[in-house]
Phi, psi and omega in degrees: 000313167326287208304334202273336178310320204285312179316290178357272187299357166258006153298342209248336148308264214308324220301318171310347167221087209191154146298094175260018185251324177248176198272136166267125171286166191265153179204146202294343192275343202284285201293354169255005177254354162276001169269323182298310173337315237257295202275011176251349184263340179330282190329299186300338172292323193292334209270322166309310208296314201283329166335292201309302194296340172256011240239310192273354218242293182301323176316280170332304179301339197271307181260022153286325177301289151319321175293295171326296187316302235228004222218340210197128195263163215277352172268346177260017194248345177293290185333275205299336153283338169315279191311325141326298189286328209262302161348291194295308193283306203302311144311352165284287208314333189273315192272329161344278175325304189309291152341316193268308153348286193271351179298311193289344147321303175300322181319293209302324190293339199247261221289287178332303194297300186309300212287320170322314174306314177235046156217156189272184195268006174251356153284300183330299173310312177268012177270301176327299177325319202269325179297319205264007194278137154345288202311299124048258168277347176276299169347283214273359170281333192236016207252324180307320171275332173304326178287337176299300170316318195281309184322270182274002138343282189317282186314337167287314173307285164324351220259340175297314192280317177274000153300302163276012149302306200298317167301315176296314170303314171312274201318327173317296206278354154298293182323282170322340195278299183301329181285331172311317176088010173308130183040040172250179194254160213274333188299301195329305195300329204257009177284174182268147176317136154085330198245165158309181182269178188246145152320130179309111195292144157278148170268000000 
C-alpha cells in the first residue's frame, strides 16, 4: 500500500508534465510498459485487497470485545471469544482470496488504464526507473519507521486537543444511553448525565 502511495505521488509529478485534460494515445509499446507497472504493484495491490477484506472483520471483533467486557460474564467471555476469532478468520480465510481476485483483475482496467491516458511512454520508462531504482528500494526499508515515527509524534502533539473532545464525546453517549435506559439498572438510570454512577462507600 506504501508503494501505491508512493506511485500516487510520482504520478502527481510526471503528471504536471502529462496532458491532463486528453487522453494521450496508446500505442503496444505504451500498454507493455504499463503491464510492467502493473506487474511491479501487484503485491502492494494484493495487500490493498487484503486490508480492504479485513479491515470489516477487525471492526466487528473490536466491537464484540467491548460488548463482552460489559456485557457477558467472566466465566463465558474466553469461550465466546474463542468462537468470534475462529468466525473472523473463517471470513478472513474466505473473503481474502476473493478480494484479492478480483483486485488484481481489476488493476489493468483502473490503475492500467489511468497511467495509459495520461501518460507518455518515456514518463511510464520513469516511472519503471523510479519502482526498480536503489533509491526506491531504500524508500520502502525505511518509510514504515519513518510513518512510525511521524504516528506518534502526531499523537503526542493531538493528544491536549483531542481528549478533551473525547471525553465530552464518551459523557454525550452515556448520557444518551442511560436516558434510554437500555439495559440499564435503576442505580445506573438515576445517575446524572454526563457523570459516573457514584461508588458503594467501603470500609
Amino acid at each position: 500500500m506504501k508503494r501505491l502511495l508512493a506511485l500516487s505521488v510520482l504520478c502527481l509529478a510526471f503528471g504536471a508534465q502529462a496532458q491532463s485534460a486528453a487522453t494521450l494515445p496508446t500505442s503496444q509499446a505504451k500498454k507493455d510498459l504499463v503491464s510492467k507497472i502493473l506487474v511491479l504493484q501487484q503485491p502492494d495491490v494484493e495487500l490493498l485487497a487484503r486490508n480492504l477484506a479485513q479491515e470489516p472483520a477487525g471492526r466487528m471483533l473490536q466491537e464484540a470485545g467491548r460488548v463482552l467486557q460489559t456485557q457477558v460474564a467472566d466465566d463465558k467471555r474466553d469461550a465466546i471469544a474463542r468462537s468470534l476469532e475462529a468466525s473472523a478468520k473463517k471470513y478472513i480465510d474466505e473473503a481474502v482470496p476473493l478480494v484479492r481476485e478480483r483486485a488484481i483483475k481489476l488493476a489493468p482496467s483502473t490503475i492500467g488504464a489511468s497511467l495509459e491516458e495520461r501518460f507518455t511512454e518515456d514518463e511510464l520508462k520513469g516511472l519503471i526507473a523510479w519502482l526498480e531504482s536503489p533509491t526506491f528500494k531504500k524508500y520502502q526499508q525505511v518509510a514504515p519507521e519513518i510513518q512510525r515515527n511521524f504516528m506518534q509524534k502526531l499523537v503526542t502533539d493531538a493528544r491536549p486537543a483531542i481528549e478533551p473532545k473525547l471525553k465530552t464525546l464518551e459523557e454525550s453517549v452515556r448520557a444518551t444511553l442511560m436516558a434510554a435506559g437500555s439495559g440499564s439498572s435503576p442505580a445506573r438510570a438515576a445517575a446524572p448525565a454526563g457523570k459516573p454512577p457514584a461508588k458503594a462507600p467501603t470500609k
